[in-house]
KEMIKOL-710810 format. One line per field, with one value per residue (C-alpha): z negated, y, x; residue number from 1. Coordinates in Angstrom, 3 decimals. Layout:
BEGIN
w: c(Z	...)
v: c(Y	...)
u: c(X	...)
resi: c(NUM	...)
//
This chain:
BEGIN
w: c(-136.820	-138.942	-138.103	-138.261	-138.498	-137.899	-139.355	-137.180	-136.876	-139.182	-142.794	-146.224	-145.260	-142.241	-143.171	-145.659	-142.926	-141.023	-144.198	-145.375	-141.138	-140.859	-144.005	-142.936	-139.855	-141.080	-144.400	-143.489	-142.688	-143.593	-143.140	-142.125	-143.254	-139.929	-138.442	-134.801	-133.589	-131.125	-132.857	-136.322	-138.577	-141.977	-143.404	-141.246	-142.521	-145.507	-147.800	-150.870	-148.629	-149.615	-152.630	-152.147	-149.995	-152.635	-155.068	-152.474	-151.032	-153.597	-152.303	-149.384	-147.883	-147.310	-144.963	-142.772	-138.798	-138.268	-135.207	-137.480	-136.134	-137.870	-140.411	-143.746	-144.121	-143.385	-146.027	-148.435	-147.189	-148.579	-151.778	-152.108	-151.709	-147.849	-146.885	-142.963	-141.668	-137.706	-135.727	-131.867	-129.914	-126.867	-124.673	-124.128	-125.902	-123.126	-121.240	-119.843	-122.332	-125.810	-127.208	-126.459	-128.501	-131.255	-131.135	-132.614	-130.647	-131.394	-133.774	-135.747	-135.821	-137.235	-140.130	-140.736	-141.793	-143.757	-145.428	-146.278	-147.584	-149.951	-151.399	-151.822	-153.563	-155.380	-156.474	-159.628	-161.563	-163.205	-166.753	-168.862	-170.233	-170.883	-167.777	-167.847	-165.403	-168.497	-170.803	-170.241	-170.383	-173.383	-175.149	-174.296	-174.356	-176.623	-179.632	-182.757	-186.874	-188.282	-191.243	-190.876	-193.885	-195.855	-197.549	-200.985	-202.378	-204.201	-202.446	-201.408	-198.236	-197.318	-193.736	-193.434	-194.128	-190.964	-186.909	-183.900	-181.832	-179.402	-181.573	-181.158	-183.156	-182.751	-185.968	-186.874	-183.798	-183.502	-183.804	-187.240	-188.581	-190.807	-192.461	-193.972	-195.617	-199.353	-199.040	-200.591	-199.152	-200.662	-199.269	-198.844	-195.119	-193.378	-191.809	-188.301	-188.651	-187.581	-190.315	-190.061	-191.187	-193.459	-195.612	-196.100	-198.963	-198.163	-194.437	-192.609	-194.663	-194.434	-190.518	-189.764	-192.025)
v: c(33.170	32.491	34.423	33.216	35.922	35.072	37.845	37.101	40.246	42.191	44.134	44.180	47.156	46.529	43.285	45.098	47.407	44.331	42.875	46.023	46.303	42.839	42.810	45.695	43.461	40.051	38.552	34.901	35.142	33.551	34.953	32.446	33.488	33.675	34.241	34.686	33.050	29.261	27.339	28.473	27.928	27.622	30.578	32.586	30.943	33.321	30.603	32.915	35.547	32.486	33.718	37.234	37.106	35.132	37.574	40.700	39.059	36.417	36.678	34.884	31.222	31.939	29.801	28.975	29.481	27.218	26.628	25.299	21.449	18.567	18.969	19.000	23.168	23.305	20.295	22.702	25.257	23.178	22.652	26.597	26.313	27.284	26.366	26.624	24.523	25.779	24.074	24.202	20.769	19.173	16.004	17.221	18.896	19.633	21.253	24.878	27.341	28.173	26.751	23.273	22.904	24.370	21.820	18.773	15.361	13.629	11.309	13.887	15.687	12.309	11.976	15.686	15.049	11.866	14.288	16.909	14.897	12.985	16.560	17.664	14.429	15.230	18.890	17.293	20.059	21.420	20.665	18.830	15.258	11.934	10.133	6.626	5.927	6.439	4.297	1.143	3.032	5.087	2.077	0.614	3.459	5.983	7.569	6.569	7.503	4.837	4.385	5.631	3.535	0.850	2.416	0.773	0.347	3.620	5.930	9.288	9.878	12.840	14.230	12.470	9.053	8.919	8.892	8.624	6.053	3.936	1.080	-2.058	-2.288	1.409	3.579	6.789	9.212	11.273	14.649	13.334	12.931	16.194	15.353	12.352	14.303	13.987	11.460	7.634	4.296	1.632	-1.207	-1.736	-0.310	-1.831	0.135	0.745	-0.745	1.054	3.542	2.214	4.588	2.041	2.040	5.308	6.666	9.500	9.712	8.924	11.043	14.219	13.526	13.579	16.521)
u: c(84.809	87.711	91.136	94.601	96.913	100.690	102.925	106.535	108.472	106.297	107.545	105.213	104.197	102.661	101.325	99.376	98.254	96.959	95.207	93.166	92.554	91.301	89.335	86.966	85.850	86.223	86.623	87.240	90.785	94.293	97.676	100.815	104.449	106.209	110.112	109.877	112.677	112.768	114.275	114.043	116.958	116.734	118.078	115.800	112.613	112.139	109.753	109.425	107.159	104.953	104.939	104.855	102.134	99.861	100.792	99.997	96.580	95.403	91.832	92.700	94.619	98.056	99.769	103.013	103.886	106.892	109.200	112.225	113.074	111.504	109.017	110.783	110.818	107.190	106.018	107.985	105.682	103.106	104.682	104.518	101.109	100.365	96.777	97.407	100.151	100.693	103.030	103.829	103.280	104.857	105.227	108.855	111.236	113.500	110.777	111.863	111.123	112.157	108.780	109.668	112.593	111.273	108.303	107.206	106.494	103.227	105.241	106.882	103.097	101.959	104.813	103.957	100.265	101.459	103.682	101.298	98.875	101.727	102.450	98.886	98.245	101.823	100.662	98.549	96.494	99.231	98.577	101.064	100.024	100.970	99.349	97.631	100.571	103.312	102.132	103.774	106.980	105.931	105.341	108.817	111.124	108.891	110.989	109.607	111.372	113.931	115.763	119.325	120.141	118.728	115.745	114.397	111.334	110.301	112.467	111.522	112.913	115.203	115.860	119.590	118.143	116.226	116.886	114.729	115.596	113.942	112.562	110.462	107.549	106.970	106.963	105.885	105.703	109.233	107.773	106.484	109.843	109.381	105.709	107.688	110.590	109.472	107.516	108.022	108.396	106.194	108.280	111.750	113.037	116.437	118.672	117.731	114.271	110.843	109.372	105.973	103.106	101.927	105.134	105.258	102.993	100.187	101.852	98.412	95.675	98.310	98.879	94.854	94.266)
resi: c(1	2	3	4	5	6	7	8	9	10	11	12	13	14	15	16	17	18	19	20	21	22	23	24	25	26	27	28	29	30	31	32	33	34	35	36	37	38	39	40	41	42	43	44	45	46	47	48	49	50	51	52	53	54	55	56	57	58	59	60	61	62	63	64	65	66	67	68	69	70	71	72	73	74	75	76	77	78	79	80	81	82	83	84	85	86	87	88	89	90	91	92	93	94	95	96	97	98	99	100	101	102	103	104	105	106	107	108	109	110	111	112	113	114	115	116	117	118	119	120	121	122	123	124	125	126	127	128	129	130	131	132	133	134	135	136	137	138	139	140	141	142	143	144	145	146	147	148	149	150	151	152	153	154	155	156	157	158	159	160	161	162	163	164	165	166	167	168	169	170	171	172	173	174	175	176	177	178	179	180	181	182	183	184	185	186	187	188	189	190	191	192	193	194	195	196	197	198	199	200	201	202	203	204	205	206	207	208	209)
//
């Protein structure tokens, strides 16, 4: 059966006590970050054992035990990367007993799902890319080479007499703008105007190779 084990009041050490305990008996565990106190305030909640605890038991879900009010600490929880999410529940927050203030109302359980699933979906894969998503805006506000100066015919171009600027037909790329240092124009170039690849001589066959 799997375990949920809450560590409120407990140090490293001990929690790493409890893992190599639990571990012998039952592999299919998680362990929540956890500050025993109803409420919770913030500066008690201690997020970064999030991390800590991934680092310390990476084998296994690491997760979050909240009793802060509302549920914005415990969405950042899932922006750590906790894979439990355990809240307490009540039809009454002014119920006797510490629990009940420190709990969430069916409503506020609702918005915290909605959440949660809005950061999981927000998480991405972490790999750095232009997105589908970009490309309108790439292809309005994406930096592309100009001439700095009117450019004629014939002229080999030098590093002052070009910018990178937001320009409309887009140019060569901006991360270009060195491969065409040394290179000549084969049509004349106003000032400000798009460097287009075809205007500048041997610019495309060096770029692919």
């Amino acid at each position: 059966i799997p375990m949920v084990v809450s560590s409120g009041m407990q140090s490293m050490e001990t929690m790493r006590l409890v893992y190599k305990t639990v571990k012998q008996h039952n592999k299919n565990f998680a362990i929540l970050q956890c500050t025993s106190a109803y409420p919770l305030e913030a500066e008690d909640v201690n997020l970064r054992v999030i991390t800590e605890y991934q680092k310390e038991f990476p084998d296994i879900p690491i997760g979050y035990s909240g009793h802060e009010s509302g549920i914005s600490i415990s969405v950042a929880a899932v922006a750590l990367g906790a894979k439990v999410i355990e809240r307490h529940i009540t039809l009454d927050k002014k119920a006797k007993g510490s629990d009940h203030e420190a709990s969430l109302v069916h409503s506020e359980l609702a918005e915290l799902v909605r959440s949660i699933r809005l950061v999981e979906r927000a998480l991405g894969n972490g790999i750095k890319q232009m997105l589908p998503c970009e490309k309108a805006c790439h292809d309005k506000l994406g930096k592309s080479v100009v001439a700095k100066v009117k450019i004629p015919k014939g002229t080999v171009l030098t590093l002052d007499m070009l910018a990178v600027k937001v320009a409309e037909p887009m140019g060569v790329p901006a991360e270009d703008i060195f491969q065409l240092v040394g290179k000549a124009v084969t049509e004349e170039v106003e000032e400000d105007e798009s460097l287009l690849s075809e205007v500048v001589d041997s610019y495309r066959k060096k770029a692919k190779s």
